[in-house]
DRENDOVO-532621 format. One record per residue: residue in three letters; y, x, z of N, C-alpha, C in turn; residue number from 1. Coordinates in Angstrom, 3 decimals, decimal comma. Example, Ala and Ser with C-alpha at 12.3 -4.5 7.8 and 13.67 -1.06 7.14 Angstrom:
BEGIN
node rest:ala	n_yy:-5,690	n_xx:13,190	n_zz:7,800	ca_yy:-4,500	ca_xx:12,300	ca_zz:7,800	c_yy:-3,300	c_xx:13,200	c_zz:7,800	nr:1 $
node rest:ser	n_yy:-2,250	n_xx:12,850	n_zz:7,080	ca_yy:-1,060	ca_xx:13,670	ca_zz:7,140	c_yy:0,030	c_xx:12,900	c_zz:7,870	nr:2 $
This chain:
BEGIN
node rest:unk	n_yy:-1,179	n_xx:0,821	n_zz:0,000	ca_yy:0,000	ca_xx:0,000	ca_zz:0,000	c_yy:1,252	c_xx:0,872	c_zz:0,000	nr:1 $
node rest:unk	n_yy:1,485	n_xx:2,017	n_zz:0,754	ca_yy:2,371	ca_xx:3,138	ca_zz:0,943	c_yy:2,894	c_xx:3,662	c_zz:-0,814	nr:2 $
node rest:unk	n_yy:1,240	n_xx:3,737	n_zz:-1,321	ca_yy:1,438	ca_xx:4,491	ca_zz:-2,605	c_yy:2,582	c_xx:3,394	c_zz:-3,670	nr:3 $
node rest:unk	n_yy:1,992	n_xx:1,883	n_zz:-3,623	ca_yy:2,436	ca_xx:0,883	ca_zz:-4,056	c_yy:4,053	c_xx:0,306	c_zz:-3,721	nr:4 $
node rest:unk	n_yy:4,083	n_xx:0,537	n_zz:-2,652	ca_yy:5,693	ca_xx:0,697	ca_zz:-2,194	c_yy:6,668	c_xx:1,703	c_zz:-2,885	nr:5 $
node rest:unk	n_yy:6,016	n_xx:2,875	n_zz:-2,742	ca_yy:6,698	ca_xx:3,969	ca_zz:-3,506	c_yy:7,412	c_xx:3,810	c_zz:-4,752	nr:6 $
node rest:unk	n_yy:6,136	n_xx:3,471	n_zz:-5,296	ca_yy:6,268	ca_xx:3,237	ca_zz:-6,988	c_yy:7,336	c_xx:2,138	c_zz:-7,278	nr:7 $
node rest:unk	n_yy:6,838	n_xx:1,053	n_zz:-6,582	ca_yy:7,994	ca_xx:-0,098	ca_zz:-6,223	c_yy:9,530	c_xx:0,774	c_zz:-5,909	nr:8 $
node rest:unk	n_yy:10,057	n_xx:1,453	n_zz:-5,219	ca_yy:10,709	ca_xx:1,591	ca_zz:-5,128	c_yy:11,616	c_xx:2,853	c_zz:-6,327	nr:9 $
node rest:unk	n_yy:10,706	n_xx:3,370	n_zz:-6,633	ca_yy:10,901	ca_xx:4,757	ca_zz:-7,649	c_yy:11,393	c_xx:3,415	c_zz:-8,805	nr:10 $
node rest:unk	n_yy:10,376	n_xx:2,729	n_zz:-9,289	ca_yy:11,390	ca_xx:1,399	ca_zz:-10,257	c_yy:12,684	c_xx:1,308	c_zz:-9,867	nr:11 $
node rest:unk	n_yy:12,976	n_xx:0,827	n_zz:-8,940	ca_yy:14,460	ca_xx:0,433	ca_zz:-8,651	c_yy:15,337	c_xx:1,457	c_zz:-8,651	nr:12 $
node rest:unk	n_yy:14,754	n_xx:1,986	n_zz:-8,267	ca_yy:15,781	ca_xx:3,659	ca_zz:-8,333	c_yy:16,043	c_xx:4,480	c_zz:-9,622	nr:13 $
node rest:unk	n_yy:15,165	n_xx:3,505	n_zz:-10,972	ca_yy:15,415	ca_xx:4,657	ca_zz:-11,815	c_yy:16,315	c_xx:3,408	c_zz:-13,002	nr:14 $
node rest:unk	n_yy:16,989	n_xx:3,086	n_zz:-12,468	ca_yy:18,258	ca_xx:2,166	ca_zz:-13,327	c_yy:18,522	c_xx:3,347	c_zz:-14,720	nr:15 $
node rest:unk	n_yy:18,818	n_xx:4,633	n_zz:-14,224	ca_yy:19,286	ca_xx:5,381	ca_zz:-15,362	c_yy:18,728	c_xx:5,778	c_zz:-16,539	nr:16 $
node rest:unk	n_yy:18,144	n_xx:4,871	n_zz:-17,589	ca_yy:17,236	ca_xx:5,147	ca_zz:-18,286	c_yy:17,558	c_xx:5,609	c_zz:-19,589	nr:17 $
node rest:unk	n_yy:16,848	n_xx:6,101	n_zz:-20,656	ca_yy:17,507	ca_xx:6,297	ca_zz:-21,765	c_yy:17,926	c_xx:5,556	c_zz:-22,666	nr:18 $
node rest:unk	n_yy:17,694	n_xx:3,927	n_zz:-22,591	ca_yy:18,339	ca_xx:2,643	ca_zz:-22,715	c_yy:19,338	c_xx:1,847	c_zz:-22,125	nr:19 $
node rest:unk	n_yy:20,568	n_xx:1,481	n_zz:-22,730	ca_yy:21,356	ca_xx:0,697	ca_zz:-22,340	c_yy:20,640	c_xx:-0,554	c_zz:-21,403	nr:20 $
node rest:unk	n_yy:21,146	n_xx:-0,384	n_zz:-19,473	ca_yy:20,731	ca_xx:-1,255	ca_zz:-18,851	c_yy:20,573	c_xx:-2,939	c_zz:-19,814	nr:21 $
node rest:unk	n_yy:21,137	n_xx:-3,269	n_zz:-20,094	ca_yy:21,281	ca_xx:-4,857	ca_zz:-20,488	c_yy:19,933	c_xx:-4,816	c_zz:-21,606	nr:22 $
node rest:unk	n_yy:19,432	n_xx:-3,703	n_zz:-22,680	ca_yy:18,413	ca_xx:-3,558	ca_zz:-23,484	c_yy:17,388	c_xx:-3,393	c_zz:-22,622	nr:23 $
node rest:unk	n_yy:17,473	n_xx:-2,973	n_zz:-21,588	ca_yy:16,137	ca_xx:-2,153	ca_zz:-20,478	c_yy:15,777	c_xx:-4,120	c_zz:-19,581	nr:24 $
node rest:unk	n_yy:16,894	n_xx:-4,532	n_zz:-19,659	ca_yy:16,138	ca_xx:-5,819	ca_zz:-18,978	c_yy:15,406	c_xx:-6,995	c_zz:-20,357	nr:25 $
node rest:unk	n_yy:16,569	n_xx:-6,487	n_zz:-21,079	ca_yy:15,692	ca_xx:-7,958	ca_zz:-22,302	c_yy:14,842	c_xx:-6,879	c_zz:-22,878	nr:26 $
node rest:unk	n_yy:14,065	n_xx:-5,801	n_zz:-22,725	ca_yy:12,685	ca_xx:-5,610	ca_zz:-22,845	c_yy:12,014	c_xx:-6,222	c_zz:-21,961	nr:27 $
node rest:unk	n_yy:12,337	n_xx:-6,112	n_zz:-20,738	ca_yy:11,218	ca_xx:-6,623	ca_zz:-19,665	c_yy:10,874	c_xx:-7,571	c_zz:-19,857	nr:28 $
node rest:unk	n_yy:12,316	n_xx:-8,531	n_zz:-20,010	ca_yy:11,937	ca_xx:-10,050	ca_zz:-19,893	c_yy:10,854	c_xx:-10,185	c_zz:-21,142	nr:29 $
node rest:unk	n_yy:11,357	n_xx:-9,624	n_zz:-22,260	ca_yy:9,912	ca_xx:-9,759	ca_zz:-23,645	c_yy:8,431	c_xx:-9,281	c_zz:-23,279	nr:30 $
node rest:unk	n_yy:8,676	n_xx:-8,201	n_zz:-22,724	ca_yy:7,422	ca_xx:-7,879	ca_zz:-22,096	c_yy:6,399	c_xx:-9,132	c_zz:-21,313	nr:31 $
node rest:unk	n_yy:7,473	n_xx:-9,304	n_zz:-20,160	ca_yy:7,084	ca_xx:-10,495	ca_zz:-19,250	c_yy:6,714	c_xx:-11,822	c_zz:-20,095	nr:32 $
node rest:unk	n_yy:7,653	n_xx:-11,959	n_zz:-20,914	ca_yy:6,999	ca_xx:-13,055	ca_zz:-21,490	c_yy:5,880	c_xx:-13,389	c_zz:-22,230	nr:33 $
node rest:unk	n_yy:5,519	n_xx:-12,233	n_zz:-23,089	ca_yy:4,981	ca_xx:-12,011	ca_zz:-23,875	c_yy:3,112	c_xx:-12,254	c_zz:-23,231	nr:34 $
node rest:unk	n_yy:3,244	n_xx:-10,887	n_zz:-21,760	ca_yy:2,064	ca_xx:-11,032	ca_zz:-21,322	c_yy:1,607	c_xx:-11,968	c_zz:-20,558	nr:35 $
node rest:unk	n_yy:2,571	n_xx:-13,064	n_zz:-19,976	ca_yy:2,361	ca_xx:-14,327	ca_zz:-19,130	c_yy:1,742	c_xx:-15,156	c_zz:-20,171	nr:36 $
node rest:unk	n_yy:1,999	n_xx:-14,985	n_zz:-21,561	ca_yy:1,237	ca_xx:-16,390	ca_zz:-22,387	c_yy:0,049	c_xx:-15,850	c_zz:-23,164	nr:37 $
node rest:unk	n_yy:-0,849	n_xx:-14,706	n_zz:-22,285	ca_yy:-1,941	ca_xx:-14,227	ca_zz:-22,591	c_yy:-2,951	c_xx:-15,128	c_zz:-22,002	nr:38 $
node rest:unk	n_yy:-4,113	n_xx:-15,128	n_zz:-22,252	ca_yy:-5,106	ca_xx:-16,552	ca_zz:-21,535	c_yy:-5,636	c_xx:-14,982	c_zz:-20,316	nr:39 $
node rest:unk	n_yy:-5,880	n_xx:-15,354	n_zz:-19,610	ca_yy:-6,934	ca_xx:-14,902	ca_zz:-18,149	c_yy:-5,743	c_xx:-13,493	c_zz:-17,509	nr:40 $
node rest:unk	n_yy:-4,366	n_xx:-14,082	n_zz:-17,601	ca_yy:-3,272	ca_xx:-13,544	ca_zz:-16,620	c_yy:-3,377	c_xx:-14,103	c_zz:-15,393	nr:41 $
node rest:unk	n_yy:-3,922	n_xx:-13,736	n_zz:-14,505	ca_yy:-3,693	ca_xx:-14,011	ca_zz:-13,091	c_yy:-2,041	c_xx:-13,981	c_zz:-12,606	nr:42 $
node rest:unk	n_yy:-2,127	n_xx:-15,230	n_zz:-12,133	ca_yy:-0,540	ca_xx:-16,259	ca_zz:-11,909	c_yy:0,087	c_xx:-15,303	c_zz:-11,160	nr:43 $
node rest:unk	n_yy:-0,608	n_xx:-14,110	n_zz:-10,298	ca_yy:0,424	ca_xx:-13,139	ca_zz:-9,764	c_yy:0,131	c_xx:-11,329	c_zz:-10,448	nr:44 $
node rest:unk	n_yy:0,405	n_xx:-11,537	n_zz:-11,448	ca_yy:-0,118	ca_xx:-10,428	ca_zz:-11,987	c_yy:1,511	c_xx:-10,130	c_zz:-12,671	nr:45 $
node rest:unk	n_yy:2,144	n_xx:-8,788	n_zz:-12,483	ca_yy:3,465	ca_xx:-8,717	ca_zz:-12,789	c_yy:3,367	c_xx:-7,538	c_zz:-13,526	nr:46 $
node rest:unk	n_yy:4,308	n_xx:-7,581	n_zz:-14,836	ca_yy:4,910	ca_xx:-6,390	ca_zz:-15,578	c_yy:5,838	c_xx:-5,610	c_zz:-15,798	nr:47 $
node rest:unk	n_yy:6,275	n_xx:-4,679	n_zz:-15,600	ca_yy:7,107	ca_xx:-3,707	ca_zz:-15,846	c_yy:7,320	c_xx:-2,813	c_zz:-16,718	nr:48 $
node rest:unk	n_yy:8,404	n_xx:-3,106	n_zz:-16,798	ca_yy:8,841	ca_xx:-1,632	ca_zz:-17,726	c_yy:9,581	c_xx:-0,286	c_zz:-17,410	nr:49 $
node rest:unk	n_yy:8,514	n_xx:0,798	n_zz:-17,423	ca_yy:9,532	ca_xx:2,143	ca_zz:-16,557	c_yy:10,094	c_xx:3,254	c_zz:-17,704	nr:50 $
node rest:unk	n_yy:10,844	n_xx:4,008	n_zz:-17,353	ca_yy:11,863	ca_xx:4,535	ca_zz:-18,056	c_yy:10,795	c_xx:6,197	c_zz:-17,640	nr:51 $
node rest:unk	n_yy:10,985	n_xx:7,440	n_zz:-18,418	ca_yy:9,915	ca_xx:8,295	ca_zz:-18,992	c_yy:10,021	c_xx:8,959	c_zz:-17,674	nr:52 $
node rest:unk	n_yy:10,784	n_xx:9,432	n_zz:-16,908	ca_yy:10,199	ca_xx:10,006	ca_zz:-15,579	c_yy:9,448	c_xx:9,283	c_zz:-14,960	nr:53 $
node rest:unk	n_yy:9,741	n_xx:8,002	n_zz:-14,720	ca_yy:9,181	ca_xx:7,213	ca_zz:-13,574	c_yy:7,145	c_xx:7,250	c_zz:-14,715	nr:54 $
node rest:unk	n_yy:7,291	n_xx:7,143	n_zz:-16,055	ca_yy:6,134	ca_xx:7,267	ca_zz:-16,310	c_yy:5,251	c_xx:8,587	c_zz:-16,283	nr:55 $
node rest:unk	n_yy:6,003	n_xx:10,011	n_zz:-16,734	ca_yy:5,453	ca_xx:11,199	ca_zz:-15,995	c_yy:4,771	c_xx:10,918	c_zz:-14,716	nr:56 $
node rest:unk	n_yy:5,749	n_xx:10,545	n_zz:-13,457	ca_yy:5,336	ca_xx:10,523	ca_zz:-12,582	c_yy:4,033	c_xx:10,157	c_zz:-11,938	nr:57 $
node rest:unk	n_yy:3,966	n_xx:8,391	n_zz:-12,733	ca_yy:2,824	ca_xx:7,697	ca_zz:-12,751	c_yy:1,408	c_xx:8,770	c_zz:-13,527	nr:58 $
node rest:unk	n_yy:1,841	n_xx:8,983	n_zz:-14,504	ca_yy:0,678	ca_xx:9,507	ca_zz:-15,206	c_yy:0,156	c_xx:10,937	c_zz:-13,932	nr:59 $
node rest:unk	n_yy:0,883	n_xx:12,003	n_zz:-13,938	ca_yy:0,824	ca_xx:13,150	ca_zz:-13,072	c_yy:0,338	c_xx:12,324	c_zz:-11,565	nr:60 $
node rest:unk	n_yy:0,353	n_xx:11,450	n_zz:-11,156	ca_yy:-0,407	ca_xx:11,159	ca_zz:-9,277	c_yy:-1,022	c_xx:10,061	c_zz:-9,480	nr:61 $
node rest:unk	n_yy:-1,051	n_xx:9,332	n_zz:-10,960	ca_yy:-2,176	ca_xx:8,643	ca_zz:-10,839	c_yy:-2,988	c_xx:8,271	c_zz:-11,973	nr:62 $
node rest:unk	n_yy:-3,868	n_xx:9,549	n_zz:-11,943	ca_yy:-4,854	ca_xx:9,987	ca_zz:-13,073	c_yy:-6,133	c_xx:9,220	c_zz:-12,636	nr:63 $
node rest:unk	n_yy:-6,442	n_xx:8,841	n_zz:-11,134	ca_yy:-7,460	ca_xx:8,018	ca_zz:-11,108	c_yy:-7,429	c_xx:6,276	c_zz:-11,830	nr:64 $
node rest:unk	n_yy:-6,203	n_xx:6,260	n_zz:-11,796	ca_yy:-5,803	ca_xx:4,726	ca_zz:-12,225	c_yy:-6,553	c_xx:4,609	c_zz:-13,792	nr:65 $
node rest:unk	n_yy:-7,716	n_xx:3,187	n_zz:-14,039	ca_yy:-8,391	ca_xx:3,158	ca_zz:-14,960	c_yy:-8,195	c_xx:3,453	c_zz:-16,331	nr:66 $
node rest:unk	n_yy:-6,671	n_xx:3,132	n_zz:-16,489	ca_yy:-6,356	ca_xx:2,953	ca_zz:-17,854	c_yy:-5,280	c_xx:3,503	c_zz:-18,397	nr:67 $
node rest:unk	n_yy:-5,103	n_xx:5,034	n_zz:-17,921	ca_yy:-3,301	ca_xx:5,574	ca_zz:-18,497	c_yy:-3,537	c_xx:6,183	c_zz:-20,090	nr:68 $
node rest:unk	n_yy:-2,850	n_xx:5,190	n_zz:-20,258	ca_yy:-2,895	ca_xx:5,834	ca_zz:-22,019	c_yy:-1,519	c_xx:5,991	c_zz:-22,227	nr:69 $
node rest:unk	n_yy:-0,806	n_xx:5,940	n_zz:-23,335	ca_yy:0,558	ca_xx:6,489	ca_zz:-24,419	c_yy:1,720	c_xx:5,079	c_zz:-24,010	nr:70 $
node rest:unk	n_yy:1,373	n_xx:4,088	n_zz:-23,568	ca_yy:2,253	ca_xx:3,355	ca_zz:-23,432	c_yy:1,707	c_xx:1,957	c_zz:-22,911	nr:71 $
node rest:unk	n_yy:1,085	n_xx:2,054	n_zz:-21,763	ca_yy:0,924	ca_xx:1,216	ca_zz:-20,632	c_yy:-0,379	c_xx:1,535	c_zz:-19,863	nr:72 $
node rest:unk	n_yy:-0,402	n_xx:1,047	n_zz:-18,935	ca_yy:-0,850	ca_xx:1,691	ca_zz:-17,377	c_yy:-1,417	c_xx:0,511	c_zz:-16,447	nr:73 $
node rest:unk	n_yy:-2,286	n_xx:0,158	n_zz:-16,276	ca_yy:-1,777	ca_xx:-0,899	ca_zz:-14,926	c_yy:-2,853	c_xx:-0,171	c_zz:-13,429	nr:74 $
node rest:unk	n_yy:-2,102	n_xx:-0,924	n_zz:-12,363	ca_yy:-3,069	ca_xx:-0,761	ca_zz:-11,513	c_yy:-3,873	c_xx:-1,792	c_zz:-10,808	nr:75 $
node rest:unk	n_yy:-5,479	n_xx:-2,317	n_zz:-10,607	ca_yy:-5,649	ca_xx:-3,542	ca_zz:-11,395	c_yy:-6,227	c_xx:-4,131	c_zz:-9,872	nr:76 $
node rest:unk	n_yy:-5,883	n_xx:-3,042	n_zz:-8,781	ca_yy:-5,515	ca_xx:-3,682	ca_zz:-7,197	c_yy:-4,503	c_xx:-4,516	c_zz:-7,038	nr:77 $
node rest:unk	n_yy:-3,271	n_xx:-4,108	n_zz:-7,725	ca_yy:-2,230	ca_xx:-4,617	ca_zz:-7,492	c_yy:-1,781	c_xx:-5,539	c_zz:-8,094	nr:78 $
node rest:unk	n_yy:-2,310	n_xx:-5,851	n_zz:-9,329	ca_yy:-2,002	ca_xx:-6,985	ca_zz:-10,334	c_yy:-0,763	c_xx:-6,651	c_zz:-10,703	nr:79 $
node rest:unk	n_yy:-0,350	n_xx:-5,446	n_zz:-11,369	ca_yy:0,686	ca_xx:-4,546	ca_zz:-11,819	c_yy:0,383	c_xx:-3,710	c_zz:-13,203	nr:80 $
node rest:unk	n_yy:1,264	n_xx:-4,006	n_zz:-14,172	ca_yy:0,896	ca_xx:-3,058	ca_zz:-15,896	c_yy:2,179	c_xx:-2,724	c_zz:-15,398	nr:81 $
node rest:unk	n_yy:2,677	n_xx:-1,687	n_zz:-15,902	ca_yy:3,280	ca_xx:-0,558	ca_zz:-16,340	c_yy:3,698	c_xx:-0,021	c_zz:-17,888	nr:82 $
node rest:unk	n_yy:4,592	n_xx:-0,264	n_zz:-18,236	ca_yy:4,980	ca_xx:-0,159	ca_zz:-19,935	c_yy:5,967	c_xx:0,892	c_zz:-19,818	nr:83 $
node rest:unk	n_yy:5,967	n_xx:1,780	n_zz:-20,725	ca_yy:6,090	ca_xx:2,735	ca_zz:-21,113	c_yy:7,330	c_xx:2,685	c_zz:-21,584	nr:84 $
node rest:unk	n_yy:9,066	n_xx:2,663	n_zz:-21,047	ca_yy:9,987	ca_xx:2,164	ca_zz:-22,014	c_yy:10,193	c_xx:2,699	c_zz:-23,264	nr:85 $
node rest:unk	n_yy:10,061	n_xx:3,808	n_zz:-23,598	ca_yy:9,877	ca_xx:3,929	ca_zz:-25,187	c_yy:9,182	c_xx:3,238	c_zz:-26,067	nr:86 $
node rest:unk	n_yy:7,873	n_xx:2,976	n_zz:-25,539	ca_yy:7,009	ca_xx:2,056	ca_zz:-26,279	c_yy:8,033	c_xx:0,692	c_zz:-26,397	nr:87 $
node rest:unk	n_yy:7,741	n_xx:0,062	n_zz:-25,685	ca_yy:8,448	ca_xx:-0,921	ca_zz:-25,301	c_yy:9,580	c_xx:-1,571	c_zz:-26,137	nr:88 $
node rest:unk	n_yy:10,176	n_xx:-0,398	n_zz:-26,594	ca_yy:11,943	ca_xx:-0,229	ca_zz:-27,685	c_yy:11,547	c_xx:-0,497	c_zz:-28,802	nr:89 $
node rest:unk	n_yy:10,137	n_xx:0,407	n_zz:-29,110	ca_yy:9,804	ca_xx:0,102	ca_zz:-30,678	c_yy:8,586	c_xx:-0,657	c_zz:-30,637	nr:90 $
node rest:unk	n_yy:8,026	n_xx:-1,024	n_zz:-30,077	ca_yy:6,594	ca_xx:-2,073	ca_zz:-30,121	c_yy:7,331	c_xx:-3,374	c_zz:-30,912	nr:91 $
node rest:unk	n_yy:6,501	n_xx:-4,043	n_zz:-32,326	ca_yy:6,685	ca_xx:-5,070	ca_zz:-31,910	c_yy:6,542	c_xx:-6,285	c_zz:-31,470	nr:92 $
node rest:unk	n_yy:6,873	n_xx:-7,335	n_zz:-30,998	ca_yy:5,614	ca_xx:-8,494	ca_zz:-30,072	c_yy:4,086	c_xx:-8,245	c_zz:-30,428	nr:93 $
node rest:unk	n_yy:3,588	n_xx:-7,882	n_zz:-31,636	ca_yy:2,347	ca_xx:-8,201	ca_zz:-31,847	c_yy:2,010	c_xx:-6,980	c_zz:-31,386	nr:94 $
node rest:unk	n_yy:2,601	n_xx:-5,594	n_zz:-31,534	ca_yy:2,159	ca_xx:-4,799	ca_zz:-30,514	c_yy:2,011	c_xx:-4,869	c_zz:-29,358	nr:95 $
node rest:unk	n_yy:2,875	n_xx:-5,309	n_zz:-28,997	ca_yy:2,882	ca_xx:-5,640	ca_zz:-27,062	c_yy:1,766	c_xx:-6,588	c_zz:-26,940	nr:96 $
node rest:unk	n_yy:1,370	n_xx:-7,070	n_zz:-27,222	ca_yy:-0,025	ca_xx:-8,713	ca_zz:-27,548	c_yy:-0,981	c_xx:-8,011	c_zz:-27,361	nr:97 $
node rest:unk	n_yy:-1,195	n_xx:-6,624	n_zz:-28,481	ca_yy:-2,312	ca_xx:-6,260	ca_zz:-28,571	c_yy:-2,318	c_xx:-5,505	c_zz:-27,058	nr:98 $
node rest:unk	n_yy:-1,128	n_xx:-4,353	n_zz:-26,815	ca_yy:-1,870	ca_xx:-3,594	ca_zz:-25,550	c_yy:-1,928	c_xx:-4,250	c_zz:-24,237	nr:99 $
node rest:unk	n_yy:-1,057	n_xx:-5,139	n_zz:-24,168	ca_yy:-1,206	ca_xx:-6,249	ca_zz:-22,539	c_yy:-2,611	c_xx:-6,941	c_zz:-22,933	nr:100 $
node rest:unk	n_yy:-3,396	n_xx:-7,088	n_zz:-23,781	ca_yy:-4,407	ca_xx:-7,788	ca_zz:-23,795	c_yy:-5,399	c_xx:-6,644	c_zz:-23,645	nr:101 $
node rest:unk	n_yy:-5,393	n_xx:-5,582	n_zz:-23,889	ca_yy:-6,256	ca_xx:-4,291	ca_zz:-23,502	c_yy:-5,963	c_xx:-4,378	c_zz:-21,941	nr:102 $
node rest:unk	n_yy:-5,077	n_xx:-3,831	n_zz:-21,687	ca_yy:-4,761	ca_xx:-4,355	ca_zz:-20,097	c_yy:-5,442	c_xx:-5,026	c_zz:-19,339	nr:103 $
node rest:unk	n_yy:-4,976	n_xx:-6,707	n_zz:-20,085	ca_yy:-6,104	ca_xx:-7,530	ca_zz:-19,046	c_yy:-7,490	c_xx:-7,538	c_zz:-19,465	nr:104 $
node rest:unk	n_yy:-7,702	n_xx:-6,829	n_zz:-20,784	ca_yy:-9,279	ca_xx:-6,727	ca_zz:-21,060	c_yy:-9,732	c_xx:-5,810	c_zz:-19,675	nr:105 $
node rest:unk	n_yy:-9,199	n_xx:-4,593	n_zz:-19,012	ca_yy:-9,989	ca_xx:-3,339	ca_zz:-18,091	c_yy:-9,586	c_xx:-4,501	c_zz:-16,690	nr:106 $
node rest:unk	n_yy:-8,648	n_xx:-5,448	n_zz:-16,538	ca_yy:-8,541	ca_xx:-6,551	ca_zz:-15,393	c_yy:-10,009	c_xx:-7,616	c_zz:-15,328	nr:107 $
node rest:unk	n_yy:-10,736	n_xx:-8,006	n_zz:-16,652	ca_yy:-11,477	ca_xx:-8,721	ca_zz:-16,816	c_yy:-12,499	c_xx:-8,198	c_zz:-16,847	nr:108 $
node rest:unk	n_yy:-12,936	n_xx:-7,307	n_zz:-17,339	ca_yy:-13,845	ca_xx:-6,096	ca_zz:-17,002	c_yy:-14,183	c_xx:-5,114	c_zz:-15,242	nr:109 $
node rest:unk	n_yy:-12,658	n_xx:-5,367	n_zz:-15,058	ca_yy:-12,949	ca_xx:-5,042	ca_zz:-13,547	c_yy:-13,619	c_xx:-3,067	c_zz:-13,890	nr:110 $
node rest:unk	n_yy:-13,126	n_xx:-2,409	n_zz:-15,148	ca_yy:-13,771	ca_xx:-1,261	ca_zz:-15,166	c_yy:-12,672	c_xx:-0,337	c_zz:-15,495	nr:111 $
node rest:unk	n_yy:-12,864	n_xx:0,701	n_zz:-16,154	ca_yy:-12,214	ca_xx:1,781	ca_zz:-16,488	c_yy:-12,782	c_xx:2,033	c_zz:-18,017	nr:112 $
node rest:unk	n_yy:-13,461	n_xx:1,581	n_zz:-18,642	ca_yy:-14,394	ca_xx:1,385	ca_zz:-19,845	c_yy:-13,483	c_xx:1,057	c_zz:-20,773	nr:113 $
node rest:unk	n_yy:-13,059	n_xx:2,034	n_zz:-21,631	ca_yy:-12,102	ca_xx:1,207	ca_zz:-22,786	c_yy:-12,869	c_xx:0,592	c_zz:-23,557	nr:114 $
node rest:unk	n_yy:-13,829	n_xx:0,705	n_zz:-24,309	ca_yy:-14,745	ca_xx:0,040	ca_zz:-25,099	c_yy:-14,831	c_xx:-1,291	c_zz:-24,920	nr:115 $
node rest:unk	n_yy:-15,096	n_xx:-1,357	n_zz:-23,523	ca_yy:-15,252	ca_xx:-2,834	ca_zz:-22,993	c_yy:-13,714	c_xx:-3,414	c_zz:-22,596	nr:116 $
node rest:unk	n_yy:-12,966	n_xx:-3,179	n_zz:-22,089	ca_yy:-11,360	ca_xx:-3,610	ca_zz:-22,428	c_yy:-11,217	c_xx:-3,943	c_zz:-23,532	nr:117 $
node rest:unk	n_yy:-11,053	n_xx:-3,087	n_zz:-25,004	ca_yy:-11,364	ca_xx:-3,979	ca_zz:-25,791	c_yy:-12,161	c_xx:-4,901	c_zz:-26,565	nr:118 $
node rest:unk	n_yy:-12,923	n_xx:-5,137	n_zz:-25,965	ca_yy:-14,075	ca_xx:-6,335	ca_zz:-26,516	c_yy:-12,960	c_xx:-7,117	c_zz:-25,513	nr:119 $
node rest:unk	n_yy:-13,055	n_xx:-7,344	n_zz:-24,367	ca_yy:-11,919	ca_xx:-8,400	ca_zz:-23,964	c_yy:-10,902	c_xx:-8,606	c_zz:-24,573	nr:120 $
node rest:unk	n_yy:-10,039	n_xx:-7,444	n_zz:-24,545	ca_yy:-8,949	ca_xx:-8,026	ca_zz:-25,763	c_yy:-9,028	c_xx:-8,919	c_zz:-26,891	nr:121 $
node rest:unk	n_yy:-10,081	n_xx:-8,164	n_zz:-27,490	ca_yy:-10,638	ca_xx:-9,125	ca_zz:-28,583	c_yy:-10,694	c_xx:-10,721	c_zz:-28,371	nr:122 $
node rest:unk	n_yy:-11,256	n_xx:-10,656	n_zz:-27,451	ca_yy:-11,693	ca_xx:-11,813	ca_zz:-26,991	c_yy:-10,191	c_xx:-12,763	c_zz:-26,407	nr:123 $
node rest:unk	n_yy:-9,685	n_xx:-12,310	n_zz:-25,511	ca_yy:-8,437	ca_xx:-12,305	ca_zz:-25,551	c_yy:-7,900	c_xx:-13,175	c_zz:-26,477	nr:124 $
node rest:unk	n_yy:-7,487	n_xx:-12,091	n_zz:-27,903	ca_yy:-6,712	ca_xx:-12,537	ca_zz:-28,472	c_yy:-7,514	c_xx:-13,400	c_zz:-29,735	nr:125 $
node rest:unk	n_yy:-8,200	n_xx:-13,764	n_zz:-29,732	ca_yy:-9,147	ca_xx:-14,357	ca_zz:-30,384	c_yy:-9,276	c_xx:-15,653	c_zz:-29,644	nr:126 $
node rest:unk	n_yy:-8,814	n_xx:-15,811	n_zz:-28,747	ca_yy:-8,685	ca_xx:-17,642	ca_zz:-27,673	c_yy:-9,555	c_xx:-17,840	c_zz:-27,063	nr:127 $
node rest:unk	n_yy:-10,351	n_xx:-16,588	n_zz:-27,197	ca_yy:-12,140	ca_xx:-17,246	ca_zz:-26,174	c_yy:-11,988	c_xx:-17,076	c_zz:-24,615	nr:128 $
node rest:unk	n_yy:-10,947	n_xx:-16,664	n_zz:-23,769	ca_yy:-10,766	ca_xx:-16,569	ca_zz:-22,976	c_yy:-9,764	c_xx:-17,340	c_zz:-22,129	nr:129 $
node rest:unk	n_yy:-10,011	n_xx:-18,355	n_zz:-21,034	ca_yy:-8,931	ca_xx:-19,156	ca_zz:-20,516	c_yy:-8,459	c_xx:-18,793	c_zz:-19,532	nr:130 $
């Protein structure tokens, strides 16, 4: 929970990003929206978008976390993804679709198994999942 606080707080603290604040929130909100109208999002499952230190950081102390790839992260105790704000700038919706659904594919899987993340995704985004 300590570790989870941290991180929580390292977000708030890193306002200074290499995006104009007002662009750094209407990513999120796209983000947010985007992955809330995925089927098998758990109603408290929240997304973020961090700016490239705060993702160094993440990547460098948390290499055990199942799923750190190039532009999103989650940790799947916390019901927390992690987006990559660069990604984020140039993704577009159907990108973001595809990797929040990898996401909740390693959430639905309950593994670290990309293979099997995406067969969920798939599945996912294919409607077989409610």
């Amino acid at each position: 929970m300590k570790t989870l606080l941290t991180i929580a707080l390292a977000l708030l603290c890193s306002i200074a990003t290499q995006a104009a604040p007002n662009l750094l929130v209407e990513q999120g909100d796209r983000v947010r929206a985007i992955g809330k109208t995925l089927p098998g999002v758990p109603s408290d499952w929240h997304f973020m978008i961090v700016n490239e230190q705060t993702w160094q950081d993440i990547v460098r102390t948390k290499r055990s976390w199942s799923n750190l790839g190039n532009s999103a992260a989650s940790n799947l105790t916390a019901h927390l993804t992690f987006v990559r704000e660069g990604y984020a700038l140039r993704a577009t919706d159907s990108d973001l679709r595809q990797i929040l659904a990898h996401e909740m594919g390693h959430h639905l899987c309950g593994c670290q198994d990309e293979n099997k993340a995406n067969f969920y995704r798939d599945k996912i985004l294919r409607g077989e999942i409610q």
